[in-house]
N, C-alpha and C positions, 0 to 999 in steps of 0.2 A: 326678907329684910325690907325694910320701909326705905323709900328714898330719903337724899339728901335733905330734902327741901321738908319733910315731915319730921325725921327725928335723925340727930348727928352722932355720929358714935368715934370718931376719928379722923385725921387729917385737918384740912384747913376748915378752923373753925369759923374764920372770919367771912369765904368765900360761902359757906354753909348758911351764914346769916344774910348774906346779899340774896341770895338764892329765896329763902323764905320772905325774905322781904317782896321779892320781885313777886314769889307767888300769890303772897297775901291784896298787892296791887290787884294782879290781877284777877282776884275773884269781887274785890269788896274798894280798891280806889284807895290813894295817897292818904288819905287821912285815915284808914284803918290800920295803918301801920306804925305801933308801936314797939318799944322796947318788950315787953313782956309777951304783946302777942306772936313776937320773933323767935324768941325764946321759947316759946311755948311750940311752936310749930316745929322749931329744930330740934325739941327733944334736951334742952337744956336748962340749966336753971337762971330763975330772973335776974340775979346778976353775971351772969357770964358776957353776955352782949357786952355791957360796959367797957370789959376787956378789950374791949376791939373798938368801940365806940362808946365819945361821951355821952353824946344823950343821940335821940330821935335822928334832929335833924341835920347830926352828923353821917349817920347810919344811912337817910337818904339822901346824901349828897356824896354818898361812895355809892349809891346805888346812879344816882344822876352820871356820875364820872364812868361807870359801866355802860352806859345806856348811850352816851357822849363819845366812848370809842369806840361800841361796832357800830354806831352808824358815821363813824368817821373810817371807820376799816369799809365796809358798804361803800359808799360812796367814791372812795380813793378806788376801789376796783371798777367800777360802774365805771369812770371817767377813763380809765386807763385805756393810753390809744384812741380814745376819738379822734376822729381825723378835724374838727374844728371845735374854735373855742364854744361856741354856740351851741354845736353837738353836745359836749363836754357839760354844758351848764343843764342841756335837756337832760341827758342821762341822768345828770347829779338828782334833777326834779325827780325823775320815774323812781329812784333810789332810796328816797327820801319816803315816798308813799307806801314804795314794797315794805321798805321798813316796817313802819305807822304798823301794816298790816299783817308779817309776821312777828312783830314785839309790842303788841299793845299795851303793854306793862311798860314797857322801858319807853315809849314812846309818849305815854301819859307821866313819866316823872321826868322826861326831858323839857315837855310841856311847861314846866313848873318851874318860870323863871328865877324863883329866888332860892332852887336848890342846882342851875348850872355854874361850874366848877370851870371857872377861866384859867387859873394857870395850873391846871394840871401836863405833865410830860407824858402823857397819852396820846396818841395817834390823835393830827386834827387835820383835817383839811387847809388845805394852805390856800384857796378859794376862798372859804367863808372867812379866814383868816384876814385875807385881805379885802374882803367886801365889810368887815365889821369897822375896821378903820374908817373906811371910806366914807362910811353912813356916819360913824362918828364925826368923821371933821365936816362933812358937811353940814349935820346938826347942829356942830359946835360954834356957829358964828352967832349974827345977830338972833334970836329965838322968832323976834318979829318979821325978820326978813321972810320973803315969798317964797316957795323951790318952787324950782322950773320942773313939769310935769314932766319934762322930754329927758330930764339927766339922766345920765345910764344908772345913777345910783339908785333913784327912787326907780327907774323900768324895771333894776333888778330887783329890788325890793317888792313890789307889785307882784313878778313874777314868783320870790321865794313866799309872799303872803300867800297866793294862790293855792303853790302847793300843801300849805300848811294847813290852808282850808282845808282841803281837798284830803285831807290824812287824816285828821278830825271827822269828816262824815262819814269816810270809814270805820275806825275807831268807836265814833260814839254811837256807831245806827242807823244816821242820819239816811245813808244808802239806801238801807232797809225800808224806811218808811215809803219809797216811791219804787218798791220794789225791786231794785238792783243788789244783787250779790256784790259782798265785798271784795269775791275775787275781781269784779270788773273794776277793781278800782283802779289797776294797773293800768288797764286799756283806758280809762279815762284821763288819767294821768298823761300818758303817752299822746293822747290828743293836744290837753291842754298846753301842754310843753312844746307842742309843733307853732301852735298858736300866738304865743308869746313869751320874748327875751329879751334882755338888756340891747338897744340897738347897737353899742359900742361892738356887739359881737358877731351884728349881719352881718358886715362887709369882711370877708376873710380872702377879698383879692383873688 
């Protein structure tokens, strides 16, 4: 019998199409994913997807909200117990890459700003929860006014860009080219995040 993600024969059809979705990403990239080729890979017919979703880019915006809670389940374990806040934001970083490197599918439609799913009731980090605020009201005043390089919000942003980079040149090869396996991307990770953090979170007294 053909797996899930090739042809569906019973049970959840909906989680059936997430599945094909996720795989179609990851041989051929967010844009080869349509309603029909969904279909076609689960073994059902072109309109059944519908049933479950109205068009495309509802179907990868429940793939987005998958992708959005294990690496918020990730995460939430990674941090659990660090003995400081600091600790806590390195690990989240290491978490974040291992990610990237075991869900390069879910990690390239998380990527994709205009398919993440903000109020969903799915596991989220209460972390980024409140660093998203934060970046927002500080954005939010004059547009023209200066930030201060030193503010814990833009250190921590600097540091969350970092690791984003750094999950992308896993992801897309980049590693590759200068000859580094993408299992090192872990240990690279694990450096970077020694190197730099929001300073609000050195002093831990």
């Amino acid at each position: 019998m053909q797996s899930s993600s090739r042809a569906y024969h019973h049970g959840d059809l909906g989680r059936a199409l997430l599945d094909a979705a996720q795989a179609i990403v990851a041989e051929s990239g967010v844009d080869a994913v349509t309603m029909s080729a969904v279909a076609k890979r689960s073994g059902v017919s072109s309109g059944a997807p519908y049933r479950h979703f109205k068009d495309r880019f509802e179907l990868l915006r429940a793939l987005s909200e998958r992708a959005q809670e294990r690496l918020a389940e990730r995460t939430l374990a990674a941090v659990a117990g660090a003995p400081t806040a600091i600790e806590g934001f390195r690990r989240s970083g290491v978490a974040y890459v291992r990610f990237a490197i075991d869900e390069p599918a879910l990690f390239t439609v998380l990527s994709r700003g205009e398919l993440t799913v903000r109020d969903s009731d799915g596991p989220r980090n209460p972390a980024d929860v409140r660093f998203t605020a934060a970046l927002a009201e500080l954005l939010g005043g004059d547009p023209q006014a200066p930030l201060d390089p030193r503010d814990p919000v833009i250190q921590e942003l600097a540091a969350r860009c970092m690791m984003h980079g750094l999950a992308h040149f896993v992801v897309d090869g980049m590693l590759d080219v200068v000859g580094v396996a993408k299992e090192q991307g872990e240990r690279i990770a694990e450096a970077l995040t020694r190197s730099l953090g929001p300073p609000t979170m050195i002093d831990e007294g």
